[in-house]
N, C-alpha and C positions, 0 to 999 in steps of 0.2 A: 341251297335250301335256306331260304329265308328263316329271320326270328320266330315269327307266328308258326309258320308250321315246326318248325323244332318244339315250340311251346304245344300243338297239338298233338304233335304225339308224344311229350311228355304225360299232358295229360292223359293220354288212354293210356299210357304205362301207368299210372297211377291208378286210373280206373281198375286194371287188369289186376294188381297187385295189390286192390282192395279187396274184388272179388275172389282173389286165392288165399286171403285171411280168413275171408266168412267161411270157404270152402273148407279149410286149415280147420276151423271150429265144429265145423258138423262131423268132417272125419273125423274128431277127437270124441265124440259126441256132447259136445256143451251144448248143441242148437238141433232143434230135429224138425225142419221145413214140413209144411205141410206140399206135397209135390203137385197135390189139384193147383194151388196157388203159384207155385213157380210155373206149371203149365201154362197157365193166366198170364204170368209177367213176362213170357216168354212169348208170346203172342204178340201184346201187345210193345215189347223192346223190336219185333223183327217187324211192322208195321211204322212204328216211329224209325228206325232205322231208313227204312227205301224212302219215307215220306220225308223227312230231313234233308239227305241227301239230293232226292228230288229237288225241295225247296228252297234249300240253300244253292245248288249245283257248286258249291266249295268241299273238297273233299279235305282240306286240314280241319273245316268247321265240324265236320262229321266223321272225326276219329274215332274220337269220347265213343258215340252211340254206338258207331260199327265195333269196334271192343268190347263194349257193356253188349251188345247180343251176342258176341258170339261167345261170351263169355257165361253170358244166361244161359245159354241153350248148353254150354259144357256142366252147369251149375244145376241143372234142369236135369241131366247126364244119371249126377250125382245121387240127386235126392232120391230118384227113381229106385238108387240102392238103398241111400242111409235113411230117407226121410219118411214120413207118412201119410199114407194117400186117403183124404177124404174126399166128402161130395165139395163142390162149390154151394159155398153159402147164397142163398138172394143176395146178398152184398155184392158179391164175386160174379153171379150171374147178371145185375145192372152194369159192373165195369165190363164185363165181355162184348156186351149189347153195348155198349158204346164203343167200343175199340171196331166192333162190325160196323155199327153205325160211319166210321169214320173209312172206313178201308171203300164200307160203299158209295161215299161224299167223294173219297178222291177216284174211284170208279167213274161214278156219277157224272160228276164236275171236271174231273179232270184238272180239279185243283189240290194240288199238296199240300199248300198253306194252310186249308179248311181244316184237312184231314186232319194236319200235325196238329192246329191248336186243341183240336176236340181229341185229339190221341193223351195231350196234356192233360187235361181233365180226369180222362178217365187214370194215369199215371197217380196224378195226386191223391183219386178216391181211396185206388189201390193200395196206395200206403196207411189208412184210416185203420185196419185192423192189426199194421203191429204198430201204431204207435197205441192202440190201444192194448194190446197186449205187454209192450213193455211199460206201459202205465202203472197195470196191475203190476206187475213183476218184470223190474227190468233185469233181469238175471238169465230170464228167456233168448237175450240177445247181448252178444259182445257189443262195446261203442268205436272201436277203433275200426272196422272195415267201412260203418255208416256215416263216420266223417273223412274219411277214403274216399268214398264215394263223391259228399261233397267237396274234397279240395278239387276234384278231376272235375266238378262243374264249375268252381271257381276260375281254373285254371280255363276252361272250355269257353267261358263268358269272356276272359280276356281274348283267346285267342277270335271270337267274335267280333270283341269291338276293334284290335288290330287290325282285320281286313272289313273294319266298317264302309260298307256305302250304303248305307241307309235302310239295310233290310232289320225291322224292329221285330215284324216274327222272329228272327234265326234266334234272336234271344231267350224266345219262348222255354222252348224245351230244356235250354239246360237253366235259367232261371227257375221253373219250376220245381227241377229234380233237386236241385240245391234245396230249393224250401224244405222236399218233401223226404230228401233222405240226411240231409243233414239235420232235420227238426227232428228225426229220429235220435240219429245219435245223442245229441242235444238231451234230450227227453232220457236217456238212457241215464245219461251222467248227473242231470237233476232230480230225478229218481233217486238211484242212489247214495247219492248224496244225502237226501234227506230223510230216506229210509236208518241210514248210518246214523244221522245226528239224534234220530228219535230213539233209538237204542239206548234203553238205559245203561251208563256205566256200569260195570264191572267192580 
């Protein structure tokens, strides 16, 4: 076993061992999922998943994703117990209708490439309502599973350019998720931070 894939299934152990943090928080009840939403991101992780795979045809590049769904879909398991089920918002019904939109492009087309970038898209929307919610109140969400997340695309990006030949998609997806769950974290810890600092002394 070469470097790169050692380094990728590092990183889905990292991936994995983020997702049993956030899992660790809801059991405890600090975080209470809305389970319509994980439904959502479970859809579209098991989509991006075949379509990656597809399109990179490198199974160390597609550790990270195959971990992170099948990890959703145990997380998805979960909330069905601990969390709350409401409708899908129009927010949440535009990302579905694009994750369909994409499933039916690489129908269609019979291209995966297509699929995965517009699966990206819809990914990044997805995240739009908890960075808005840990906006308001980042208390709503722990920061240490959602820069968890981003090391294991950090670490997914290298193992990328390690087996570089020139596919500049493969980057796609775990560049994205970097933005989009590590901007979370991020957002979490500068939140609070300066919720903290505005607090008058004692």
């Amino acid at each position: 076993m070469d470097a790169s894939w050692v380094l990728g299934v590092f990183a889905g152990s990292v991936h994995l061992v983020s997702y049993a943090l956030y899992n660790r928080e809801m059991l405890l009840g600090r975080i209470r999922p809305n389970t319509a939403t994980w439904i959502l991101w479970s859809f579209l992780a098991t989509l991006n998943t075949a379509s990656y795979l597809a399109m990179s045809g490198d199974l160390a590049k597609s550790v990270t994703p195959i971990v992170g769904c099948a990890a959703c879909l145990l997380t998805l398991g979960l909330t069905a117990k601990k969390g709350r089920l409401s409708r899908l918002s129009r927010f949440d019904l535009t990302v579905l209708a694009i994750g369909i939109a994409a499933g039916l492009l690489w129908w269609g087309s019979r291209s995966a490439a297509f699929a995965n970038l517009l699966l990206q898209l819809a990914f990044v929307i997805a995240n739009i309502p908890t960075l808005r919610g840990v906006w308001r109140d980042p208390c709503t969400e722990q920061p240490l599973p959602w820069l968890g997340f981003a090391l294991a695309y950090v670490l997914n990006i290298a193992v990328v350019l390690m087996r570089w030949q020139g596919q500049v998609l493969d980057l796609a997806y775990p560049v994205c998720s970097l933005l989009a769950d590590g901007g979370v974290g991020l957002v979490i810890l500068w939140r609070r931070r300066l919720l903290a600092a505005a607090r008058p002394a004692s």
